[in-house]
N, CA, C and O of each residue as an XYZ file, in Angstrom:
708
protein
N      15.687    -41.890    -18.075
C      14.293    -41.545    -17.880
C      13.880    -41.919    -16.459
O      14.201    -43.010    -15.986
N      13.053    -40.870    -15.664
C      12.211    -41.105    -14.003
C      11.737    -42.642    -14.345
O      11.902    -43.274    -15.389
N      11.242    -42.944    -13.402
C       9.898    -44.081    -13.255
C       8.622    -42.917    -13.119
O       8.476    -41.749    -12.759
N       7.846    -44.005    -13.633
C       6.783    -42.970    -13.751
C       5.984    -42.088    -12.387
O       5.118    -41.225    -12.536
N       6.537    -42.570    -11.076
C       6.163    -42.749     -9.770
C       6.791    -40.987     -9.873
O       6.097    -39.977     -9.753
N       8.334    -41.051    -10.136
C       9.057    -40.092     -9.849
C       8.709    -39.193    -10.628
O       8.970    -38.161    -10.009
N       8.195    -38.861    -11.800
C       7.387    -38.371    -12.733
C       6.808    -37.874    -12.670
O       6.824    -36.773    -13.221
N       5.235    -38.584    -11.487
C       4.301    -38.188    -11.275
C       4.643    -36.524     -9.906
O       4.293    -35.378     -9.621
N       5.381    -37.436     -9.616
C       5.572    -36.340     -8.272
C       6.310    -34.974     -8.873
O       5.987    -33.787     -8.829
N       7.146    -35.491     -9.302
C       8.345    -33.893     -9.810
C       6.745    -33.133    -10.475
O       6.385    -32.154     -9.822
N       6.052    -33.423    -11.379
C       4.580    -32.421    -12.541
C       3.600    -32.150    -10.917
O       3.001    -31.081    -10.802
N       3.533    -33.179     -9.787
C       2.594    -32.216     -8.880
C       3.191    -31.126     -8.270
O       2.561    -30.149     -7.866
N       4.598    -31.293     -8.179
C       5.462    -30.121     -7.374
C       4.990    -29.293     -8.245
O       3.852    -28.861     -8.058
N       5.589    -28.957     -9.167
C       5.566    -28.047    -10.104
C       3.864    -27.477     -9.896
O       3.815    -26.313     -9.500
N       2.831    -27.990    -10.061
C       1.317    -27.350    -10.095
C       1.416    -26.878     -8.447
O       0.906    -25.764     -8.320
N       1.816    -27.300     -7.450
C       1.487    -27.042     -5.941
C       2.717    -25.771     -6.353
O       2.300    -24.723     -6.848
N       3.684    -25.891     -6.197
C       4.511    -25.097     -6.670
C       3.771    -23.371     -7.425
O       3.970    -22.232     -7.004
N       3.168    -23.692     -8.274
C       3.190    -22.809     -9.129
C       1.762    -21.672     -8.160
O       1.743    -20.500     -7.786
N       0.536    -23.093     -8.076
C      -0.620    -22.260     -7.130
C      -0.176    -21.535     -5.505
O      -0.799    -20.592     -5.017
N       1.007    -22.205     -4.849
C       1.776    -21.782     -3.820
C       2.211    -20.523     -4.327
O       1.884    -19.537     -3.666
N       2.820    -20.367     -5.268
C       3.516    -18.729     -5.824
C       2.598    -17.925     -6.189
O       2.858    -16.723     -6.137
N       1.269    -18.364     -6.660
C       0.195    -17.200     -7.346
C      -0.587    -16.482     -6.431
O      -1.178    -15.415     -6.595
N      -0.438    -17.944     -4.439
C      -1.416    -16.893     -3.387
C      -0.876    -15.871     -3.447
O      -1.774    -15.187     -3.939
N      -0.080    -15.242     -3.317
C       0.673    -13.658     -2.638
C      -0.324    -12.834     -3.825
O      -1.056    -11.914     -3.460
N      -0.280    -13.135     -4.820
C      -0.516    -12.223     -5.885
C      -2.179    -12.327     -5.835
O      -2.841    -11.362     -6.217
N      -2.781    -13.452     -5.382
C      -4.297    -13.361     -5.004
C      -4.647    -12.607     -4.402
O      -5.654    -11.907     -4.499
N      -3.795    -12.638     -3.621
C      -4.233    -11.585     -2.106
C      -4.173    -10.226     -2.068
O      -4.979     -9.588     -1.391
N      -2.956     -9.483     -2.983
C      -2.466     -8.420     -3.282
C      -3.930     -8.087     -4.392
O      -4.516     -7.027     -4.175
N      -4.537     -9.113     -5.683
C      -5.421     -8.147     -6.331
C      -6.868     -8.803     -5.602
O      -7.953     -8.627     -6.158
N      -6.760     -9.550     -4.342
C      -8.170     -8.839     -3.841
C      -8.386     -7.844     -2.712
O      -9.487     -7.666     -2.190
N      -7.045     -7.075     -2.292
C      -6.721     -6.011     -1.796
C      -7.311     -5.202     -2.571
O      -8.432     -4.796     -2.265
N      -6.644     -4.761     -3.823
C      -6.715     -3.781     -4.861
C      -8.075     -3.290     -5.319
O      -8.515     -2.177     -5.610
N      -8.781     -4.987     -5.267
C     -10.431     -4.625     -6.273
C     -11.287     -4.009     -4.546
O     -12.118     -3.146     -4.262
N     -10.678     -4.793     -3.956
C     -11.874     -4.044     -2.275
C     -11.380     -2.659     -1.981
O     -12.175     -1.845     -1.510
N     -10.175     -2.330     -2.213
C      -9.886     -0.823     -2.291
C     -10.781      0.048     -3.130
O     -11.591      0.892     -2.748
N     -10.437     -0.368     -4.480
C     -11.203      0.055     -5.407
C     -12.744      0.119     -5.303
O     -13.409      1.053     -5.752
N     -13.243     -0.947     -4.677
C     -14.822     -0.695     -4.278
C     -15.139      0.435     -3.149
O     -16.145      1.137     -3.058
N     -14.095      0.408     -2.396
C     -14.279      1.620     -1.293
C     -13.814      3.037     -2.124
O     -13.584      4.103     -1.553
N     -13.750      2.880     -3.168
C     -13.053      4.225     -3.961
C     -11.930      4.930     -3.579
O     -11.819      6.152     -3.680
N     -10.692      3.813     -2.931
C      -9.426      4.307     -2.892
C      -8.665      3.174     -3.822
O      -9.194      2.215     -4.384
N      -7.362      3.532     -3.824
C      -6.593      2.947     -4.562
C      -5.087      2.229     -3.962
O      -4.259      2.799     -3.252
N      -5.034      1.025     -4.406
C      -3.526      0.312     -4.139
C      -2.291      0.922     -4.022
O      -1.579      0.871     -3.019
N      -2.017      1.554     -5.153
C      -1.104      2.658     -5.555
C      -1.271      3.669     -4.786
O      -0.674      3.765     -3.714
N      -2.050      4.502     -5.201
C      -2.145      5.653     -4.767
C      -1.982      6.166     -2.839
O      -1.763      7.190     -2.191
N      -2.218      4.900     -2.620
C      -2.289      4.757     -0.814
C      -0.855      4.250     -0.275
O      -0.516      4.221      0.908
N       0.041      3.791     -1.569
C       1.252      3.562     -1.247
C       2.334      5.056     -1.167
O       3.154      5.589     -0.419
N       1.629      5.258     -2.568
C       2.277      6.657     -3.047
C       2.444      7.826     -1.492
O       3.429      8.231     -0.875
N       0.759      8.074     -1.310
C       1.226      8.852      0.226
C       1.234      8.372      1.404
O       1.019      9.059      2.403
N       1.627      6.417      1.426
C       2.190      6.085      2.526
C       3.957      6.431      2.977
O       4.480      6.280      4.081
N       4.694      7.020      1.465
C       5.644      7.186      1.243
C       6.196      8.404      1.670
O       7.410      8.562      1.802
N       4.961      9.683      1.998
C       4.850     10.524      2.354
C       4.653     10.957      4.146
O       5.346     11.598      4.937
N       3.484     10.307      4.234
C       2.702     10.520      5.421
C       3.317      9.422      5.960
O       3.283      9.763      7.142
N       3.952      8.156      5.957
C       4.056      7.344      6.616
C       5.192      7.387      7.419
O       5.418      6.658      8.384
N       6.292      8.774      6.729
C       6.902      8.870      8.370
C       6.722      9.773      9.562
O       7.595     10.228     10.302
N       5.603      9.918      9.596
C       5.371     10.948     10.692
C       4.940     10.012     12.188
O       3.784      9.614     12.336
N       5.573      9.853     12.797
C       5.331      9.867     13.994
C       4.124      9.972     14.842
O       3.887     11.102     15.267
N       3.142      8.820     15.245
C       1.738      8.994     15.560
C       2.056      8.850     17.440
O       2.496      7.793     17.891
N       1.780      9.965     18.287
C       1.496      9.866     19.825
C       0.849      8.414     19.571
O       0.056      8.166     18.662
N       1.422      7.306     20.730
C       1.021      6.103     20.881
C      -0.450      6.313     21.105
O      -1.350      5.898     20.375
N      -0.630      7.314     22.686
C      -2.209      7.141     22.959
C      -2.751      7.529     22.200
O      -3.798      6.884     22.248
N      -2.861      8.568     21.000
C      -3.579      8.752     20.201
C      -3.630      7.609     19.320
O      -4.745      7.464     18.817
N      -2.838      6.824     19.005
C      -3.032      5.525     18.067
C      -4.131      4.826     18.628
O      -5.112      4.464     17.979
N      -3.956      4.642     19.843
C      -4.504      3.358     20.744
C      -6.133      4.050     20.653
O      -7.085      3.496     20.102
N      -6.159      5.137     21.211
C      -7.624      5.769     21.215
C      -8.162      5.889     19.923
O      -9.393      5.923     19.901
N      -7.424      5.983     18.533
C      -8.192      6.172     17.317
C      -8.778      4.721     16.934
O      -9.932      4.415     16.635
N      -7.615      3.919     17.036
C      -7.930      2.210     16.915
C      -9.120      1.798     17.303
O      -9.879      1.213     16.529
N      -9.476      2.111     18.804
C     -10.157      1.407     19.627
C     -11.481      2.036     19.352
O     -12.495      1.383     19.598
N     -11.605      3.726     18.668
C     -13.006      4.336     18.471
C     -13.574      3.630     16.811
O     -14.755      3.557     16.472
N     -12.386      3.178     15.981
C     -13.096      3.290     14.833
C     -13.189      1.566     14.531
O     -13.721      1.232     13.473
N     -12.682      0.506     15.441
C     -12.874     -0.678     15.659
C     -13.345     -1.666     14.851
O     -12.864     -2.490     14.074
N     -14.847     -1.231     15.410
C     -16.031     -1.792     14.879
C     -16.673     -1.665     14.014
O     -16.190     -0.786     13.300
N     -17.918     -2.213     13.454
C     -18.203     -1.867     12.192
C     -19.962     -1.795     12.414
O     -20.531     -2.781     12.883
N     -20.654     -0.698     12.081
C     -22.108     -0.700     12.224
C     -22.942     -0.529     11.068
O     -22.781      0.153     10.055
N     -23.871     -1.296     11.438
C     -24.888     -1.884      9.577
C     -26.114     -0.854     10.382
O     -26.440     -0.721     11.561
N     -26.493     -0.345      9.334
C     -27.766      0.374     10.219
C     -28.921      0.683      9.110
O     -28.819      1.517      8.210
N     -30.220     -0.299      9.404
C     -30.715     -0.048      7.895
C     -31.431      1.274      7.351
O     -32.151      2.019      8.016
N     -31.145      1.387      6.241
C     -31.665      2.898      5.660
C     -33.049      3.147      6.340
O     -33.184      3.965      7.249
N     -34.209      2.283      5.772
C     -35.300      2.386      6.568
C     -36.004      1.063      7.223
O     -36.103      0.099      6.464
N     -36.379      0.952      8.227
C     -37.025     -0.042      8.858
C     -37.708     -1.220      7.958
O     -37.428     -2.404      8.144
N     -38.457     -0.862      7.153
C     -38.954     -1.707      5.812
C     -38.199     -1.882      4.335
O     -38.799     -2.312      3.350
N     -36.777     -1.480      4.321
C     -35.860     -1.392      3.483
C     -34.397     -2.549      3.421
O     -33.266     -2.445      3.895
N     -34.733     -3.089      3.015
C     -33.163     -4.042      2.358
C     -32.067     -3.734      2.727
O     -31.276     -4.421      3.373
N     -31.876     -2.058      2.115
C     -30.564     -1.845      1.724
C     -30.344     -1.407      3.348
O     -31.236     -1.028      4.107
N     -28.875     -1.570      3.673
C     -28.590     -0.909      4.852
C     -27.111     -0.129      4.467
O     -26.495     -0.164      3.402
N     -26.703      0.744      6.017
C     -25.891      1.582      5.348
C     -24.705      0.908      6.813
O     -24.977      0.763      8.005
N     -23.231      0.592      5.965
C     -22.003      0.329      6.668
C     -21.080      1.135      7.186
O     -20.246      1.458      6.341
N     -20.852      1.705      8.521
C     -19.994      2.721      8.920
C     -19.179      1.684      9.398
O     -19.490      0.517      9.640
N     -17.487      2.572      9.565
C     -16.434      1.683     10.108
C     -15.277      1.316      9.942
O     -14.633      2.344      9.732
N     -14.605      0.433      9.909
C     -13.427      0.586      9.097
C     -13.531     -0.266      7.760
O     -13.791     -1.455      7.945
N     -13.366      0.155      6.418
C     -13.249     -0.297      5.424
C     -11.998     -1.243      5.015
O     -11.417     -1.682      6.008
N     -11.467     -1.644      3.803
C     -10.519     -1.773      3.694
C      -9.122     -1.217      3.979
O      -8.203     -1.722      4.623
N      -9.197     -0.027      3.323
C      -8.126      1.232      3.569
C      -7.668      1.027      5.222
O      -6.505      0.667      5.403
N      -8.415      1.213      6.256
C      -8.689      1.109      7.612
C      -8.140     -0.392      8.145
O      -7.141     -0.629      8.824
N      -8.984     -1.177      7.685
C      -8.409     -2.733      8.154
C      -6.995     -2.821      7.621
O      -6.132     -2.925      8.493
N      -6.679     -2.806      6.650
C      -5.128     -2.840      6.496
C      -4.026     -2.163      7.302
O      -2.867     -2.558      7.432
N      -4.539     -1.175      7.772
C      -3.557     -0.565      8.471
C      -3.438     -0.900      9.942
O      -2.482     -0.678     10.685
N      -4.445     -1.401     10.180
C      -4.284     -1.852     11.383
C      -3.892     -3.440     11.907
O      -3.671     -3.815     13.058
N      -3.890     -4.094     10.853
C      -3.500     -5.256     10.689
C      -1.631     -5.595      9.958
O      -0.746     -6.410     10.217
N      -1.794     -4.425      8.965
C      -0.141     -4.215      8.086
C       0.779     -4.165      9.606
O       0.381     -3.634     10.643
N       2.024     -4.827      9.420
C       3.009     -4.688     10.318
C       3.748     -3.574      9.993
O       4.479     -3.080     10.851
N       3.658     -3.010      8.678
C       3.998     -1.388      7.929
C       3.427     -0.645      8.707
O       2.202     -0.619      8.588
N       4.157      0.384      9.970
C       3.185      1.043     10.499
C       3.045      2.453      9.710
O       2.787      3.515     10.277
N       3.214      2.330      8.573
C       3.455      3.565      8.040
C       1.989      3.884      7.406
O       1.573      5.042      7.423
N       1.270      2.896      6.885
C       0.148      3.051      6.522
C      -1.035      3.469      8.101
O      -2.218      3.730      7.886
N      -0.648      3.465      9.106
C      -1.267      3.497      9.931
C      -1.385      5.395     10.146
O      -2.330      6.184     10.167
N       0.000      5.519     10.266
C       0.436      7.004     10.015
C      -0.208      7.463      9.112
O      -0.182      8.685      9.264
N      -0.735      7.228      8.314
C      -0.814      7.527      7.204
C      -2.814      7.792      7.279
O      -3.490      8.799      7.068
N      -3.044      6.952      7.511
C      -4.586      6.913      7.791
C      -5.154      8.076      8.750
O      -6.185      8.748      8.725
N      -3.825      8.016      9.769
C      -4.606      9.018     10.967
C      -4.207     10.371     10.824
O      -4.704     11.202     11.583
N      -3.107     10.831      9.677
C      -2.625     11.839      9.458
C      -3.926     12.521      8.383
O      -4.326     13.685      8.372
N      -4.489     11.129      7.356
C      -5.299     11.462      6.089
C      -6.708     12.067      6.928
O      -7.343     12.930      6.322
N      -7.046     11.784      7.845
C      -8.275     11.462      8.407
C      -8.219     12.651      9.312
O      -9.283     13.267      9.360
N      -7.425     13.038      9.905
C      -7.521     14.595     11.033
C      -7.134     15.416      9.352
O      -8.098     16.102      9.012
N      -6.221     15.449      8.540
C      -7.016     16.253      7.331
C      -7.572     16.429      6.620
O      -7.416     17.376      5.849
N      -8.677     15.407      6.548
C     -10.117     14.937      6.333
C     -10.824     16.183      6.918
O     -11.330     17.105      6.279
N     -10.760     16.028      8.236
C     -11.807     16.418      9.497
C     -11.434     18.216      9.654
O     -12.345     18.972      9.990
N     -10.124     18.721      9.393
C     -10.172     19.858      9.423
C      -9.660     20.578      7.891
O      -8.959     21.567      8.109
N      -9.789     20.395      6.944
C      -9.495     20.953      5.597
C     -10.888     20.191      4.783
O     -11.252     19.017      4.850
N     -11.415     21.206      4.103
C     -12.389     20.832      2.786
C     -11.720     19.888      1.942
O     -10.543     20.197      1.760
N     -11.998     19.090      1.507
C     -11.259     17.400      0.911
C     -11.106     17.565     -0.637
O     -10.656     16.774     -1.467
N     -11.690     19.022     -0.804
C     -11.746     18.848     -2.372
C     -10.352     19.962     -2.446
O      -9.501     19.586     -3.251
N     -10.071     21.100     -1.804
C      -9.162     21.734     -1.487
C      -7.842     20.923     -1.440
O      -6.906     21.047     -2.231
N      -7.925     19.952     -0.236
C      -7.068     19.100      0.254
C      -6.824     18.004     -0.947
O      -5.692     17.596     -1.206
N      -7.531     17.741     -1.373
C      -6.883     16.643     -2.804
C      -5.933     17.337     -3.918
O      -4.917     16.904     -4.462
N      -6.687     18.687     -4.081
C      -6.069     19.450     -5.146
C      -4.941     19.622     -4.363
O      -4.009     19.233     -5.067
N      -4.540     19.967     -3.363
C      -3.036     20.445     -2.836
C      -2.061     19.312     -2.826
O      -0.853     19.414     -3.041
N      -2.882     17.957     -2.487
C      -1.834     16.979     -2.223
C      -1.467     16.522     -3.573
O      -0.333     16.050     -3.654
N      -2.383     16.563     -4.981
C      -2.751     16.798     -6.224
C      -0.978     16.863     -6.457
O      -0.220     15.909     -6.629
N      -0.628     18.415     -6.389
C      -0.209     19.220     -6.962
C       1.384     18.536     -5.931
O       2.364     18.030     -6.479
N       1.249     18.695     -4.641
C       2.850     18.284     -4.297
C       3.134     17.060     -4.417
O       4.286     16.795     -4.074
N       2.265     15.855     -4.924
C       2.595     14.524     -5.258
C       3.405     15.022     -7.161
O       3.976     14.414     -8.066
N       3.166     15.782     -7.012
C       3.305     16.035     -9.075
C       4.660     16.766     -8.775
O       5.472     16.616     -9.688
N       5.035     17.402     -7.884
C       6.605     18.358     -7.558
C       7.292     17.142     -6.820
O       8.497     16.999     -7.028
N       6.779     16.426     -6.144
C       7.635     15.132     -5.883
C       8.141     14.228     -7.456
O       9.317     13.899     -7.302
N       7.683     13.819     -8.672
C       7.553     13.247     -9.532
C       8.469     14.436    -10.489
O       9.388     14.027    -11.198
N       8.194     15.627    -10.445
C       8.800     16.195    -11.218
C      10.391     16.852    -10.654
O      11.107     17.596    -11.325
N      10.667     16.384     -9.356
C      12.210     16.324     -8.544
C      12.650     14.924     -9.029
O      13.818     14.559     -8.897
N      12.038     14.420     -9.392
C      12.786     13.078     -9.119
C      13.331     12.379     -7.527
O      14.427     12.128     -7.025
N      12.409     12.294     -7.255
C      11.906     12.275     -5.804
C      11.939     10.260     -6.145
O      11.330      9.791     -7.106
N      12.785      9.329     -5.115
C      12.963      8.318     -5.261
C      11.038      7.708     -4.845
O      10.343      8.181     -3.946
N      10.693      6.778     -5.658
C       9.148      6.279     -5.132
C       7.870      7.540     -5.352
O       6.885      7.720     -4.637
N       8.132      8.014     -6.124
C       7.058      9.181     -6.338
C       6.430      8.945     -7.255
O       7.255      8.613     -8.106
N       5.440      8.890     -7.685
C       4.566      9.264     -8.699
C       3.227     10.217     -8.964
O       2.369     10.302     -8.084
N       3.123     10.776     -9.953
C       1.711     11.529    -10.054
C       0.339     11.063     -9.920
O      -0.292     11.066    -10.977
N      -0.292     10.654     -8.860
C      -1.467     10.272     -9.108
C      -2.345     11.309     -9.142
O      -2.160     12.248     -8.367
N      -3.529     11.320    -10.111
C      -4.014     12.367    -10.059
C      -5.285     13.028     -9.221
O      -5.544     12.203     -8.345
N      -5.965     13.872     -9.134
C      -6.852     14.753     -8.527
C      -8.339     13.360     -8.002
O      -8.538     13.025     -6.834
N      -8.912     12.969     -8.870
C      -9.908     11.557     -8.688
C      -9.247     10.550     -7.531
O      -9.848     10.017     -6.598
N      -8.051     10.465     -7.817
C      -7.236      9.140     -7.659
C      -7.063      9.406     -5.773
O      -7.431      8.586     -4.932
N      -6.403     10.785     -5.471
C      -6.100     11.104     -4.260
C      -7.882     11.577     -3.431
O      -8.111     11.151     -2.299
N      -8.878     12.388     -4.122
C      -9.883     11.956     -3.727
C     -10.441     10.958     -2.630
O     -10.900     10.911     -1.489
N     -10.044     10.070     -3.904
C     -10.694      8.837     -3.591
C     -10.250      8.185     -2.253
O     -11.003      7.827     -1.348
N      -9.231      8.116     -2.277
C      -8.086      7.901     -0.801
C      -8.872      8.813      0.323
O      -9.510      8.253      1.213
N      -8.786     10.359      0.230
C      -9.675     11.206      1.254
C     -10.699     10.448      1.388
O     -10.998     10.302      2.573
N     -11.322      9.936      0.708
C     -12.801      9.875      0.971
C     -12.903      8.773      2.013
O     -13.188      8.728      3.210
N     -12.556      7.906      1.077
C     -12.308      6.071      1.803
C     -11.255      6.150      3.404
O     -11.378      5.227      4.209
N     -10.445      7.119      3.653
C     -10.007      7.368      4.570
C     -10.861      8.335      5.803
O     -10.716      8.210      7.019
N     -11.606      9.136      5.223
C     -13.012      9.900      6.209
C     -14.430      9.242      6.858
O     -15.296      9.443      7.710
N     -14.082      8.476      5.996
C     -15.826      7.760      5.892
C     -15.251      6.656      6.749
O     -16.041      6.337      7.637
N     -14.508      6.209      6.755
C     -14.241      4.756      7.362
C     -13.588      5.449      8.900
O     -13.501      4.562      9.749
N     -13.167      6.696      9.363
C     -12.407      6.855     10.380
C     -13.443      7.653     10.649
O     -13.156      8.288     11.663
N     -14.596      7.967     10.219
C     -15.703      9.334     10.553
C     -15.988      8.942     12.405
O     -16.060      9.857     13.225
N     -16.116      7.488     12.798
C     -16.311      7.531     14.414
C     -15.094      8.356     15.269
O     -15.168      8.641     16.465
N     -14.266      8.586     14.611
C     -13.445      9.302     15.657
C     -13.499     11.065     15.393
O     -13.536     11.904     14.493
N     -13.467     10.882     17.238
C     -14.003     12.698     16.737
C     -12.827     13.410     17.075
O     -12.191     13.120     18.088
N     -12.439     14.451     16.195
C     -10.882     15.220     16.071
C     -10.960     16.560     16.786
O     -10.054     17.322     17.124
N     -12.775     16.683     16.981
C     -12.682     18.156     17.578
C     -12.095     18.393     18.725
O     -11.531     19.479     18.851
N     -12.086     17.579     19.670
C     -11.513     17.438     21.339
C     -10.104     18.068     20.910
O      -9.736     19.157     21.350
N      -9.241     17.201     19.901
C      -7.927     17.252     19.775
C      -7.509     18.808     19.458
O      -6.597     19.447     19.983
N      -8.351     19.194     18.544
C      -8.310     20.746     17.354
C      -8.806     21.403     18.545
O      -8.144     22.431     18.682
N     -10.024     21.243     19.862
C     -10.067     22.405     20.915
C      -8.722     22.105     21.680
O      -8.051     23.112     21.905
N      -8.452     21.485     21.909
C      -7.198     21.177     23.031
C      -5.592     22.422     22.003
O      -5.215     23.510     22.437
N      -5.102     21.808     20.846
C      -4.525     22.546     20.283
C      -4.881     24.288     20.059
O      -4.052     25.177     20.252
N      -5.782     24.423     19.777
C      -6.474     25.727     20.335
C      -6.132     26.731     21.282
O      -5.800     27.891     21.035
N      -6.247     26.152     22.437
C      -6.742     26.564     23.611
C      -5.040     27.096     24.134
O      -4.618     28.084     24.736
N      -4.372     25.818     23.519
C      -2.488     26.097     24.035
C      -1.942     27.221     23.194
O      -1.148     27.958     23.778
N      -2.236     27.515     21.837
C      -1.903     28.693     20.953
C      -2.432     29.819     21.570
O      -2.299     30.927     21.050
């Protein structure tokens, strides 16, 4: 049998131990619920980081999207009103620019210029439908998320990247065709 000294210590390892192993998993579901408040999803943002995340982002365009959608502006609804309204980067947004995964980054600026030039309800149903032919190939990391689910991702990905403006880019492409 320990002394009770040795006793005491081996039962605190074990509790430091155990709350040491549960941060990761803290952190991961208060990711999930602040996603979820911005009306995107954990999953679902993995699902077409798996997709979109290998495409290749022009550096200066990284650097210039970063630096326009930055900040964050509170602006109140009305002068004599409480509530105010938050533009900026949300969760969806802060993660990617903080994730050492640059794939979610890809992923944001790919979601967000087809945000800005495709109708989002169009654009969900399409990505809808080839996330479901990925799942039904047996496509390694695929799953069906559905029509709400990818939405929600558009949305939380538009609204939070809305300071950057794509038209310069879409006249410039234009102009070379």
């Amino acid at each position: 049998m320990l002394p009770l000294q040795m006793q005491l210590s081996v039962e605190l390892t074990n509790v430091f131990g155990a709350v040491a192993a549960a941060l990761p998993w803290k952190k991961i579901l208060d990711l999930g619920r602040d996603l979820r408040k911005s009306g995107s999803d954990i999953v679902v943002e993995e699902d077409l980081a798996n997709v979109f995340g290998r495409g290749k982002i022009v550096h200066a365009l990284e650097n210039r999207f970063k630096h326009s959608i930055k900040d964050t502006k509170i602006v109140p609804l009305h002068p004599t009103c409480s509530i105010s309204l938050q533009s900026g980067p949300g969760p969806t947004v802060t993660r990617a620019m903080r994730d050492q995964d640059r794939r979610y980054m890809s992923t944001v600026i790919q979601l967000s210029f087809l945000g800005a030039v495709f109708n989002r309800t169009e654009l969900a149903a399409a990505l809808t439908e080839c996330m479901s032919k990925r799942l039904t190939y047996g496509i390694q990391d695929s799953s069906g998320p559905g029509y709400e689910d990818i939405a929600g991702v558009l949305e939380a990905c538009s609204s939070q990247t809305s300071s950057f403006d794509w038209y310069p880019h879409i006249e410039a492409v234009e102009q070379r065709i």
